[in-house]
C-alpha positions as CSV (number, residue, x, y, z in Angstrom):
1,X,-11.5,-1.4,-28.5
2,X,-13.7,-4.7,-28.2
3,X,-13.6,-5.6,-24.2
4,X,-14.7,-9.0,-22.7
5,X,-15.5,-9.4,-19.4
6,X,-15.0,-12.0,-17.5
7,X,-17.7,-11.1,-14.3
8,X,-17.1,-14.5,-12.4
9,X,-17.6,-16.0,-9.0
10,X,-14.0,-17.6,-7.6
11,X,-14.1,-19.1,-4.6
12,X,-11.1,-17.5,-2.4
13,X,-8.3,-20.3,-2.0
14,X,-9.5,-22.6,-5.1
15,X,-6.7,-22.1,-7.1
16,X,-7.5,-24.5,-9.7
17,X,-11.3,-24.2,-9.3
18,X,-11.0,-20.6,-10.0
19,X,-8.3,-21.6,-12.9
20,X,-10.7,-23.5,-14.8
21,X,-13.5,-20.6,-14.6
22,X,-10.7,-18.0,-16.0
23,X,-9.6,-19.9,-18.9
24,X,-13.9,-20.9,-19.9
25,X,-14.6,-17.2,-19.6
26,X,-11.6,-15.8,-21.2
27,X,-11.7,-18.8,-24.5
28,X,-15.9,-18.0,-24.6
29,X,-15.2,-14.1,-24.8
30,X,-12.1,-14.3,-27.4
31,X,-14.3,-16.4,-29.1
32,X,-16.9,-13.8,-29.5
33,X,-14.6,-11.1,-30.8
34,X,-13.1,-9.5,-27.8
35,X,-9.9,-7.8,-28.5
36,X,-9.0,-7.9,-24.3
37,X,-10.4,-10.0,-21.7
38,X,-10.6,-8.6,-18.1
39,X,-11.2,-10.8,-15.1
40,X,-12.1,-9.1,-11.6
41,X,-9.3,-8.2,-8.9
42,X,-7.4,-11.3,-7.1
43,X,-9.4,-13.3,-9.8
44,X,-6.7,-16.2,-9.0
45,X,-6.6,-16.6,-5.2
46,X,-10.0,-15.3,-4.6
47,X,-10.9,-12.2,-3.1
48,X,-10.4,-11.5,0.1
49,X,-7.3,-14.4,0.7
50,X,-6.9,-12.8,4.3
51,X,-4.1,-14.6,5.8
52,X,-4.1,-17.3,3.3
53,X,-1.1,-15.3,1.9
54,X,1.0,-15.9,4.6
55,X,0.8,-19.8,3.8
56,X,4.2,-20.8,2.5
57,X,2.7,-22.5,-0.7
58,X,-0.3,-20.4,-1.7
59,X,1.4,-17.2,-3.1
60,X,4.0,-20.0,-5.2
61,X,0.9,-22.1,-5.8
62,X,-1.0,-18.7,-7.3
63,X,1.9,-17.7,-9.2
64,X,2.2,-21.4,-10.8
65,X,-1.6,-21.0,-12.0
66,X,-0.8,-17.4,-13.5
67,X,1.9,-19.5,-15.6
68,X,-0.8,-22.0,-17.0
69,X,-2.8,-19.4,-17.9
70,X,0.1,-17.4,-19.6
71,X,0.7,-21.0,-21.3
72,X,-3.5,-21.2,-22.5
73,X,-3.6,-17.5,-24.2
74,X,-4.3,-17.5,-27.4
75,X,-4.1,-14.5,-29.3
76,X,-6.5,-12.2,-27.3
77,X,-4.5,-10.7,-24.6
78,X,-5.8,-12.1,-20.8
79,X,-5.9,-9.3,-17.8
80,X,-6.0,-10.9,-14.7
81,X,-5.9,-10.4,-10.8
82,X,-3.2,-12.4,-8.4
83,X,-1.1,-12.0,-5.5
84,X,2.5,-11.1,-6.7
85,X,5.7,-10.8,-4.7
86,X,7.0,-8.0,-3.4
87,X,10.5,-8.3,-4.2
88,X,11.7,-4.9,-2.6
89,X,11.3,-3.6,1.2
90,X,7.8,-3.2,2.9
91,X,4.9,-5.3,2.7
92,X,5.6,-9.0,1.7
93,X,3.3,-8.9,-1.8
94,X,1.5,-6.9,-4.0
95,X,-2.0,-7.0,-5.2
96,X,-1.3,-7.4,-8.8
97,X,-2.8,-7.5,-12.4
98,X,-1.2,-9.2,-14.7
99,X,-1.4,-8.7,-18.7
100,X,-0.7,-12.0,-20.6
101,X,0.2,-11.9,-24.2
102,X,1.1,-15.7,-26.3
103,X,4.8,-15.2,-26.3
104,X,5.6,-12.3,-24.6
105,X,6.8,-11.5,-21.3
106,X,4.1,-11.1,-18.5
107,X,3.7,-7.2,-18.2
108,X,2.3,-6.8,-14.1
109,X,0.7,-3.7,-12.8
110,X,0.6,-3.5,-8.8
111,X,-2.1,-1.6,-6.8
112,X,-1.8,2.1,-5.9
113,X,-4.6,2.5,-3.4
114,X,-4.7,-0.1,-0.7
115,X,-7.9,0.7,1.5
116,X,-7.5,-0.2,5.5
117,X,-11.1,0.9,6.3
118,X,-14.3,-1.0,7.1
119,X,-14.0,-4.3,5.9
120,X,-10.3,-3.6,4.1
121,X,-7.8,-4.5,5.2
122,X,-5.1,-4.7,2.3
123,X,-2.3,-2.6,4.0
124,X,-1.9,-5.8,6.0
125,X,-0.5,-8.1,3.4
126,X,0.3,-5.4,0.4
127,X,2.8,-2.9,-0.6
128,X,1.8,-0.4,-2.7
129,X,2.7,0.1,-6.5
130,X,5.6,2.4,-7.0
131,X,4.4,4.1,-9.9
132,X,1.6,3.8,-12.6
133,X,2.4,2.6,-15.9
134,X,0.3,1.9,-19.4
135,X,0.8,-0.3,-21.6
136,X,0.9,-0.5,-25.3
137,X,-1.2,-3.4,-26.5
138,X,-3.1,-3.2,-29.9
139,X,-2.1,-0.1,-30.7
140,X,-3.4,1.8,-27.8
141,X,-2.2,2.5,-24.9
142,X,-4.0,0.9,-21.7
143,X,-4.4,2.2,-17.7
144,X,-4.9,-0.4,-15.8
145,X,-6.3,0.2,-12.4
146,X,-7.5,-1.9,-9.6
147,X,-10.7,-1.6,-7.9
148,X,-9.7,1.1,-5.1
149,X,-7.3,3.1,-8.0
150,X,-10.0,4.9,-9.2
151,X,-12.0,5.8,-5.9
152,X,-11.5,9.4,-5.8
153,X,-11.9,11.3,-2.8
154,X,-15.6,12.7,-4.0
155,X,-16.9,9.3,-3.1
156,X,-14.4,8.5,0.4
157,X,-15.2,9.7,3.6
158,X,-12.1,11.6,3.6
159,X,-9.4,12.4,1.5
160,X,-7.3,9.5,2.1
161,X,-4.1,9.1,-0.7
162,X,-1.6,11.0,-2.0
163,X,-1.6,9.8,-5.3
164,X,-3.9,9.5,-8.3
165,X,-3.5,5.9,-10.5
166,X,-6.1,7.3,-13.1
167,X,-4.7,11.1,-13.5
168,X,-1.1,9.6,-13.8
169,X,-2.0,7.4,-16.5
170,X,-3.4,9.8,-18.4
171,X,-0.4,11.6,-18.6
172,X,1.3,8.6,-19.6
173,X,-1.3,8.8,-22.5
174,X,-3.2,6.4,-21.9
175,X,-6.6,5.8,-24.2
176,X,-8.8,3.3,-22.0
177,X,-8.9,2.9,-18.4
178,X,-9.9,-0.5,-17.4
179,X,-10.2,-1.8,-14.0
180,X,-9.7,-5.0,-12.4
181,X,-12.9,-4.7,-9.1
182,X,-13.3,-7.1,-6.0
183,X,-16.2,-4.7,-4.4
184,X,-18.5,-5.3,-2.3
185,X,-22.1,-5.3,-2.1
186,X,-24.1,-2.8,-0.3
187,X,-27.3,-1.3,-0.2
188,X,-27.4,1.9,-2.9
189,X,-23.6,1.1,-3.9
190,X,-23.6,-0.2,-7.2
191,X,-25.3,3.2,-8.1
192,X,-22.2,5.1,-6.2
193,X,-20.2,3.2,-9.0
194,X,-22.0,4.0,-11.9
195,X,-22.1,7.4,-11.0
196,X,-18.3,7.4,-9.6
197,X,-17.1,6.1,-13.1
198,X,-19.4,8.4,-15.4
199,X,-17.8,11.1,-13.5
200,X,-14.3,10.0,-13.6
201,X,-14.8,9.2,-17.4
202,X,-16.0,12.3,-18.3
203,X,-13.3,14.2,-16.2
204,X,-10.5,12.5,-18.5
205,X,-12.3,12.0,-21.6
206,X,-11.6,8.6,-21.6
207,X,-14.2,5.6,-21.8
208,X,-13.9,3.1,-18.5
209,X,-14.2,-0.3,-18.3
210,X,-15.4,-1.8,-15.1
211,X,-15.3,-5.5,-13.9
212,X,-16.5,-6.6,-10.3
213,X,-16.5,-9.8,-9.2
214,X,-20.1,-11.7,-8.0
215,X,-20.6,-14.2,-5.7
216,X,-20.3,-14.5,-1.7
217,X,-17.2,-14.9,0.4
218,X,-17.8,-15.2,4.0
219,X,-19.7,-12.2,5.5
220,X,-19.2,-10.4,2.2
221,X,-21.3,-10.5,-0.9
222,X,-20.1,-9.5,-4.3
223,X,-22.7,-8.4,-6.5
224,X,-21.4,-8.1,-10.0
225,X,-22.9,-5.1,-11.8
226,X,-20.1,-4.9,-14.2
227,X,-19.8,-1.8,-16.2
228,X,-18.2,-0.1,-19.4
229,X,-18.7,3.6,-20.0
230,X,-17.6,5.9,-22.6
231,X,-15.6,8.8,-23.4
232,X,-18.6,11.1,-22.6
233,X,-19.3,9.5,-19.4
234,X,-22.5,7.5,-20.9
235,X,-23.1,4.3,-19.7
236,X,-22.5,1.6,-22.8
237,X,-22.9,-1.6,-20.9
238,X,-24.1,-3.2,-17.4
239,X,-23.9,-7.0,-16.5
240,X,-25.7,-8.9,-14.5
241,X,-26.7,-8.4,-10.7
242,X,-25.8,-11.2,-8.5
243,X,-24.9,-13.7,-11.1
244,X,-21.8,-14.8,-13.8
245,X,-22.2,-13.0,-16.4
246,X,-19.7,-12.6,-19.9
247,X,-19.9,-9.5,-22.1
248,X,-17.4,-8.0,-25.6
249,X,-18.4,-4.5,-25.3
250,X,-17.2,-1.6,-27.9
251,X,-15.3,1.1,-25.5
252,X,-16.5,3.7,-28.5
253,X,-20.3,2.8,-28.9
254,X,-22.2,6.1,-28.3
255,X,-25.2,3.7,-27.9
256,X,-26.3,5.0,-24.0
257,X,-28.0,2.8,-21.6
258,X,-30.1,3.3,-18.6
259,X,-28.6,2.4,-15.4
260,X,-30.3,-0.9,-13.8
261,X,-30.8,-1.1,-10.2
262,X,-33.9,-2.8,-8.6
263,X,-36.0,-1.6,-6.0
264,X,-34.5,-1.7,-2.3
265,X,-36.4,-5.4,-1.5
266,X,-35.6,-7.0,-3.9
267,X,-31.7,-5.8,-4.1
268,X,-31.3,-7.0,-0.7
269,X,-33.3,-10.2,-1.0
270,X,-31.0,-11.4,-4.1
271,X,-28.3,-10.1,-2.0
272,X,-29.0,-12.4,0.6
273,X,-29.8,-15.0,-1.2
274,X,-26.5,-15.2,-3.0
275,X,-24.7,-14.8,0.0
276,X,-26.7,-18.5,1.3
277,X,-26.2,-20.0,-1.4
278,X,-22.5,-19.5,-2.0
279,X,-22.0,-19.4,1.9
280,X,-23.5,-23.5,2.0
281,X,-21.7,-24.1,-1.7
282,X,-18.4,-22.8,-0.9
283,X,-18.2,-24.8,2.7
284,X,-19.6,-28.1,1.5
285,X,-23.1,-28.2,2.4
286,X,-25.7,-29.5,0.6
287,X,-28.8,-28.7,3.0
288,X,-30.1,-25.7,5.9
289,X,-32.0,-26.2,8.5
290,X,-34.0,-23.3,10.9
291,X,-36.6,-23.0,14.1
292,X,-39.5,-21.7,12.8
293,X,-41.0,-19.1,15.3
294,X,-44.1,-18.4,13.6
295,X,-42.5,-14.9,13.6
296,X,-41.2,-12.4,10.8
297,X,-37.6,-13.3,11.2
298,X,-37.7,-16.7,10.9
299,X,-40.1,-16.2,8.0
300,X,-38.1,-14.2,6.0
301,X,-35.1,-16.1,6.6
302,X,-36.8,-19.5,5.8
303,X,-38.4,-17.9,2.2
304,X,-34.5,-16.4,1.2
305,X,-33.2,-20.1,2.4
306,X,-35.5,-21.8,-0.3
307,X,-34.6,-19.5,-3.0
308,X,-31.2,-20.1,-2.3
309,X,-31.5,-24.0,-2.2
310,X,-34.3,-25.0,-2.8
311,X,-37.4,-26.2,-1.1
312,X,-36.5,-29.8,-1.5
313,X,-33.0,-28.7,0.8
314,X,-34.3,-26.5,3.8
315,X,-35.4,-28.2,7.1
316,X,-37.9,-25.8,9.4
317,X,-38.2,-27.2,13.0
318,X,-41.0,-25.6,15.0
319,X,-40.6,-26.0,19.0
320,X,-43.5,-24.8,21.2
321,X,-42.6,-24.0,24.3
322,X,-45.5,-23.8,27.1
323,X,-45.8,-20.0,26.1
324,X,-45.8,-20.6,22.4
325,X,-49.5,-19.2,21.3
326,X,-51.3,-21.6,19.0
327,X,-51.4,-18.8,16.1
328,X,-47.6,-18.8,16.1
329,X,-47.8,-22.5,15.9
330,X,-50.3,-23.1,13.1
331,X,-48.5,-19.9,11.1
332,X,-45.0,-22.0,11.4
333,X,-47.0,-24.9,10.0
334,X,-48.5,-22.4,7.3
335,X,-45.2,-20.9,5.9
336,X,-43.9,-25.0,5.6
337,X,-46.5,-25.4,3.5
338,X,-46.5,-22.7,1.5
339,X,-42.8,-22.9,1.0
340,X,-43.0,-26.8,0.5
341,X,-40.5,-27.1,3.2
342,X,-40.3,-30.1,5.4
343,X,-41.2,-29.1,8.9
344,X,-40.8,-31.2,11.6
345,X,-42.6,-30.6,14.8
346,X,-40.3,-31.2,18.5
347,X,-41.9,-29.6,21.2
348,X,-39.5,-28.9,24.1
349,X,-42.2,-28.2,27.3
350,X,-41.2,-31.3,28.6
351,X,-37.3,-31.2,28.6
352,X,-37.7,-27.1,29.9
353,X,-39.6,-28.8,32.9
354,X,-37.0,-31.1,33.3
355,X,-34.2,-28.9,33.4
356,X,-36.0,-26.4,35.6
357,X,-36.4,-29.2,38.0
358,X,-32.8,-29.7,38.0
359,X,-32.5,-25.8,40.0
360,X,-35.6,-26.8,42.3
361,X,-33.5,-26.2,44.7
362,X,-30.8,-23.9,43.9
363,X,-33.0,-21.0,42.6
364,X,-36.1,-22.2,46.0
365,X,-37.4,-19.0,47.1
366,X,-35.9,-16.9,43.9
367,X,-38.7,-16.3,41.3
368,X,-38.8,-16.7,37.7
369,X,-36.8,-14.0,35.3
370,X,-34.4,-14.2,32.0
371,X,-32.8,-17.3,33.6
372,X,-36.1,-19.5,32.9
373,X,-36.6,-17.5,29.9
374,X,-32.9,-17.7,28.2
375,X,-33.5,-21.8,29.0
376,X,-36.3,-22.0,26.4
377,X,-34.2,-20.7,23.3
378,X,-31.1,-22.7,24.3
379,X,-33.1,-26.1,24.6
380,X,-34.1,-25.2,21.0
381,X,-30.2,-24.2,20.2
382,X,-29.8,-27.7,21.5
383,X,-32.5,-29.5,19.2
384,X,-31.6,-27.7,16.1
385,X,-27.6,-28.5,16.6
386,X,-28.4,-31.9,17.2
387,X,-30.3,-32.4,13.8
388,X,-27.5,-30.2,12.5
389,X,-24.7,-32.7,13.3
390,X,-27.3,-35.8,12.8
391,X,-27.9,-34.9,9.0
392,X,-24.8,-32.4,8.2
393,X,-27.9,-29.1,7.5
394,X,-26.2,-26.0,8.5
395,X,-27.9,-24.0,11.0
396,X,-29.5,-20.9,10.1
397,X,-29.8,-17.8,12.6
398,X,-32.8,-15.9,11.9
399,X,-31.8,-12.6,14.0
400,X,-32.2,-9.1,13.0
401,X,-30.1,-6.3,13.4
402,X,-31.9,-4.4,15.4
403,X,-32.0,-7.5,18.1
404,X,-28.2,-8.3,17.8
405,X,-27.9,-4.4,18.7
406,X,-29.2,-4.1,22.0
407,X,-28.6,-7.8,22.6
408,X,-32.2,-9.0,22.4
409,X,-31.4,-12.5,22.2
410,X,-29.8,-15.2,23.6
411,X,-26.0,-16.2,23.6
412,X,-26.1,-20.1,22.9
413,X,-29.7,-20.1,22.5
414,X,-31.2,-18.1,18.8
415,X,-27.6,-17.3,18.1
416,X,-26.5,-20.2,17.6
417,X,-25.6,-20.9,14.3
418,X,-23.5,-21.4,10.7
419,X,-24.5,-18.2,9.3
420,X,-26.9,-15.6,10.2
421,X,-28.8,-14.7,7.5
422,X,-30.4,-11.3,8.4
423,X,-28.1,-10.3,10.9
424,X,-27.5,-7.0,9.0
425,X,-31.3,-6.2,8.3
426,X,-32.7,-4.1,10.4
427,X,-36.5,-5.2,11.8
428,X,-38.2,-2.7,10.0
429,X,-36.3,-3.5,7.2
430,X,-37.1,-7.1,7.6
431,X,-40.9,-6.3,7.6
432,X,-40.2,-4.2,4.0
433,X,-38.8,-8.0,3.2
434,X,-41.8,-9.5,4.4
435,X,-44.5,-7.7,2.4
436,X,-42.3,-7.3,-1.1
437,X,-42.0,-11.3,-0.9
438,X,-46.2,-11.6,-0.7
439,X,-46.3,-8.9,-3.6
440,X,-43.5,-8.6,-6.4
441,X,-41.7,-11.8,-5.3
442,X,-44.3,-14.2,-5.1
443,X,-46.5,-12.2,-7.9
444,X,-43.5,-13.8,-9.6
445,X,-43.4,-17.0,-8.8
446,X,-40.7,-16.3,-6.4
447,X,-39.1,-19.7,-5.3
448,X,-40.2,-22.1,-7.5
449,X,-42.1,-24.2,-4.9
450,X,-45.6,-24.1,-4.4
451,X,-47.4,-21.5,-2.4
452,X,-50.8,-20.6,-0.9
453,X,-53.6,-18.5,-2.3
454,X,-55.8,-15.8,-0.8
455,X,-58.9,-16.5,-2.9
456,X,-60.5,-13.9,-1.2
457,X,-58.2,-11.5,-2.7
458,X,-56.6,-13.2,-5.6
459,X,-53.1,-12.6,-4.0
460,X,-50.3,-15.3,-4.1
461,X,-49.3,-15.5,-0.3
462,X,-46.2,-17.0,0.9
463,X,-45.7,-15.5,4.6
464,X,-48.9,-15.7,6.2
465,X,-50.9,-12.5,6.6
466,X,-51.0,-12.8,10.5
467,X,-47.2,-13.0,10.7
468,X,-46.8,-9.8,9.4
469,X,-49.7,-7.9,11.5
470,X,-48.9,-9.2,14.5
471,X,-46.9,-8.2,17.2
472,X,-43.2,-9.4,17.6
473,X,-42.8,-11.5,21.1
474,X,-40.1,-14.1,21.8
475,X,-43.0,-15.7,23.3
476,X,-41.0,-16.6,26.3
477,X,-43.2,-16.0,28.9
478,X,-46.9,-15.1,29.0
479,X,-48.0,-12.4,27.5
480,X,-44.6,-11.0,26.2
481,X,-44.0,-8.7,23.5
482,X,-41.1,-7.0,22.0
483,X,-42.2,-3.3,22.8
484,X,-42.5,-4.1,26.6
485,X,-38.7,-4.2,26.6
486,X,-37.7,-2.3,23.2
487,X,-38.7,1.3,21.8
488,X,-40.7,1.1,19.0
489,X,-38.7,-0.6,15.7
490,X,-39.3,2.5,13.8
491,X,-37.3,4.8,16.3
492,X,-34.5,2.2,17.7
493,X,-34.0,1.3,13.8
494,X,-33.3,4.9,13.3
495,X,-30.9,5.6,16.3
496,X,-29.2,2.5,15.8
497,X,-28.2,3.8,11.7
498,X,-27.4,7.1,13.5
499,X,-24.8,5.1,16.3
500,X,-23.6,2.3,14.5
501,X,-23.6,3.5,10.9
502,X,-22.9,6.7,11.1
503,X,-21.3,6.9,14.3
504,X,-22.7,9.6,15.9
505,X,-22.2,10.5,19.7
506,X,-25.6,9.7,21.9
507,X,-25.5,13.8,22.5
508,X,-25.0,14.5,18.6
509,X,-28.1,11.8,18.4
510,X,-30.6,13.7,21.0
511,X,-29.2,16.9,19.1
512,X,-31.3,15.1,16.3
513,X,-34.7,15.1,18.3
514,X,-34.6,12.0,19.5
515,X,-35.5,11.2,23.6
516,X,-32.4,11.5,25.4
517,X,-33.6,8.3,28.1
518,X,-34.5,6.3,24.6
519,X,-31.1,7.3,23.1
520,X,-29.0,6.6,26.7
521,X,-30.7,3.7,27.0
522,X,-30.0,2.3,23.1
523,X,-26.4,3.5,23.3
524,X,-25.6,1.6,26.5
525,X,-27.5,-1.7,25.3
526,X,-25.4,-1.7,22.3
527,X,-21.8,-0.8,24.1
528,X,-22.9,-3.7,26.8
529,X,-23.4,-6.4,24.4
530,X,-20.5,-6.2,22.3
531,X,-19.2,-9.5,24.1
532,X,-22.3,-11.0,22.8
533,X,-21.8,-9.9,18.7
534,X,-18.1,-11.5,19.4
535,X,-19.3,-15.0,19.7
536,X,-22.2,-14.8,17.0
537,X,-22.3,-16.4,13.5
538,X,-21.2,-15.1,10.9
539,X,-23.3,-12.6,9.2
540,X,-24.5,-11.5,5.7
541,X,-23.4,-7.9,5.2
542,X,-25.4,-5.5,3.7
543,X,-25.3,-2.1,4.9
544,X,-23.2,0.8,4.9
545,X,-21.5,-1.2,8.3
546,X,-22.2,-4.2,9.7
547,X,-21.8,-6.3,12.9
548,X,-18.6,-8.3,12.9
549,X,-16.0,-8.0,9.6
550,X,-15.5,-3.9,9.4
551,X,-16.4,-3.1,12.7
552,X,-14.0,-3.8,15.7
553,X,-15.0,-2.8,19.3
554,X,-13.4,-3.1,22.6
555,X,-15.5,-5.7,25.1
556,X,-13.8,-4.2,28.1
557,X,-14.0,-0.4,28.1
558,X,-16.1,2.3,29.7
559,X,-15.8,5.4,26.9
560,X,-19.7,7.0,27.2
561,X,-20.2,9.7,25.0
């Protein structure tokens, strides 16, 4: 059978936005043969609607749209995702797919598997389907599954259902499993899925076909990756990463493909910059704007903000303070130029001597500490906010994970922002970042805007060489650096995936052969500044688990393990 898919971005809550993609994707792909179109999951409200659903017009207002659409088929069926009613007892709707045939009834198949885990939440708004049914269309007899329905336990943390959509379609008898995906992206997951779905496939005998949705919602980034495998298991077709994308594939080709995935950089970096770019697209704004340290965060941050938008739409404001080195200065001023950036130049020594006068004598006879230094970053919060609501640029954060973690920066000061950017990346991650955007990346003429050369080497060099190699300081007072306070990135980066990702106890940490003061010392940093990750921007997610959406906290409690 001759599938199209429909791998598009919808913007969650843009009923007729997302309307109007459908019906282009779905007229393009019966025009080039396709015997069935599939759209992702929720492809009508957007996925995730959160709440949305519990507006008295939107699930009406999404059930009108599914109507048009019913009205526009032609005479290739239409598979697509909405929000239906829940008509019986228990949750008030379903997550639904809905099969629309020119003058027929609207055959509906409801989700099996709702996940309630990490950043799912489905159980919330959805009632599960009652029982699996496919459907006869074209003389074959069709599973449809959505997204979660075919995650089998192999490939979960735990077992956590009691059913199986796939196995009960099969014995239904059904010929092609197809499912409707909203999935998110992280690091090494689109290869979980290929492999999930060879497996599966080759378990049943049955050829798969896969759509995901692309594009970023929030926190979360979709990343496409659409996929269609065969009866043997043997990959027959993969879409795009991190982009639209419209395929007719042939469920019984026996032509096998290698599976694409990039290298670990550059996966993330598109990541990211999708998630910009649709994060300033979908809310309205046309332009960013960032303080540029003359460190690695900022740097990073500033080169994923111009592939996102364009040089021509990022703003970099540098602000010496009195203990801002010159070489963190001049490298700010470097990276604008390589990056064709605007940067504008506001120094804030004299307004931090003003406001320090204002304590002259509140704090006489106490000396200087955090308090002086936590004033620096929040007269630059200050600066960049004002040009923020001057000239409508959102603000960028330029934090890392591994900062955000032990609370290494500084509530209404660098986390101010829209969005933070890197906020899931840890600092040794960010430095992998750093040196696969002055190789691959720029070797490519990554971001379409000029950038420098090293004619001593020949190399095309976008973050300046000295940002790299040099030692991170917030450059708050003199002579500061990062490792007077922090354990070394490589071991902090390390226990922090072993706490926070894979939520190990500090004991079952040490057990690891890490220092038990280093590990005591992380854990209690991270537990203590919870109350600071609650009021922070938004953030890109990318790992296994992330700050914010997925991962819920008390501030108030005293559990040490």
């Amino acid at each position: 059978m001759k599938i199209g898919f429909a791998q598009i971005n919808p913007i969650v809550g843009d009923l007729s936005g997302n309307f109007q993609k459908i019906i282009r994707a779905y007229e393009a792909l019966a025009a080039s043969g396709a015997e069935l179109v599939l759209t992702p999951e929720l492809a009508i409200p957007g996925y995730p609607p959160q709440d949305l659903v519990f507006k008295s017009r939107f699930v009406p207002e999404n059930l009108q749209i599914l109507e048009q659409l019913h009205s526009r088929v032609g005479n290739v069926p239409l598979l697509v995702g909405f929000v239906d009613r829940n008509e019986g007892r228990g949750k008030p709707f379903h997550n639904a797919a809905a099969l629309l045939e020119r003058g027929k009834p609207i055959r509906k198949a409801h989700k099996s598997l709702l996940p309630t885990y990490d950043v799912f939440d489905e159980d919330r708004y959805f009632e599960p389907a009652s029982r699996v049914e496919a459907f006869d269309l074209c003389g074959r007899k069709i599973g449809v599954t959505l997204c979660e329905d075919i995650w089998t336990e192999h490939y979960l943390s735990r077992p956590l259902y009691d059913v199986e959509p796939v196995r009960g379609l099969i014995e239904q008898g059904a010929q092609i499993i197809v499912n409707l995906s909203a999935s998110p992206f992280s690091l090494h997951k689109p290869a979980i899925r290929h492999e999930m779905v060879g497996a599966l496939a080759r378990a049943y005998r049955r050829p798969i076909c896969y759509c995901n949705a692309v594009g970023g919602n929030d926190q979360l980034i979709f990343d496409g990756n659409s996929i269609a495998v065969n009866a043997s298991g043997d990959l027959i077709a993969q879409l795009a990463s991190f982009r639209e994308e419209e395929a007719v594939v042939d469920t019984e080709s026996s032509t096998r493909i290698e599976f694409r995935e990039g290298k670990m950089p550059e996966e993330l970096f598109s990541a990211l910059s999708l998630g910009l770019r649709d994060y300033l697209r979908k809310c309205n704004f046309k332009s960013a704007v960032l303080g540029l340290s003359g460190g690695v965060d900022s740097a990073v941050t500033a080169v994923i903000a111009v592939d996102a938008l364009g040089a021509e739409n990022v703003i970099g404001v540098s602000m010496p303070s009195p203990y801002s080195s010159r070489g963190s200065i001049d490298d700010s001023l470097a990276l604008a130029r390589n990056l064709g950036i605007k940067c504008l130049e506001i120094p804030i020594t004299d307004s931090f001597k003003v406001f320090k006068r204002q304590f002259k004598e509140v704090f006489k006879g106490l000396p200087e500490n955090e308090t002086e230094e936590n004033m620096q970053p929040r007269l630059r919060a200050m600066t960049l906010m004002a040009l923020s609501n001057k000239f409508g640029h959102l603000l960028l954060t330029t934090g890392n994970k591994s900062e955000l973690a032990v609370g290494y920066c500084t509530l209404y000061g660098d986390m101010a922002g829209g969005l933070a950017v890197i906020s899931d990346v840890p600092k040794t991650m960010v430095y992998e970042l750093a040196r696969w955007i002055n190789s691959d990346y720029s070797s490519r003429g990554g971001g379409k805007s000029a950038v420098r050369t090293d004619s001593s080497r020949g190399e095309r060099e976008i973050i300046p060489k000295s940002i790299i190699e040099k030692p991170p300081s917030a450059e708050l007072k003199p002579d500061q650096k990062d490792q007077d306070v922090l354990p070394p990135y490589e071991i902090l980066d390390e226990i922090l995936r072993l706490y926070v990702e894979d939520n190990l106890s500090a004991r079952d940490i040490i057990n690891h052969g890490f220092d038990e003061n280093t590990v005591r010392w992380v854990q209690r940093r991270v537990d203590l500044n919870e109350y600071k990750r609650e009021q922070a921007a938004p953030g890109l997610k990318v790992t296994s688990r992330a700050f914010g959406i997925g991962r819920r906290m008390p501030i108030a409690q005293k559990y040490v393990d």
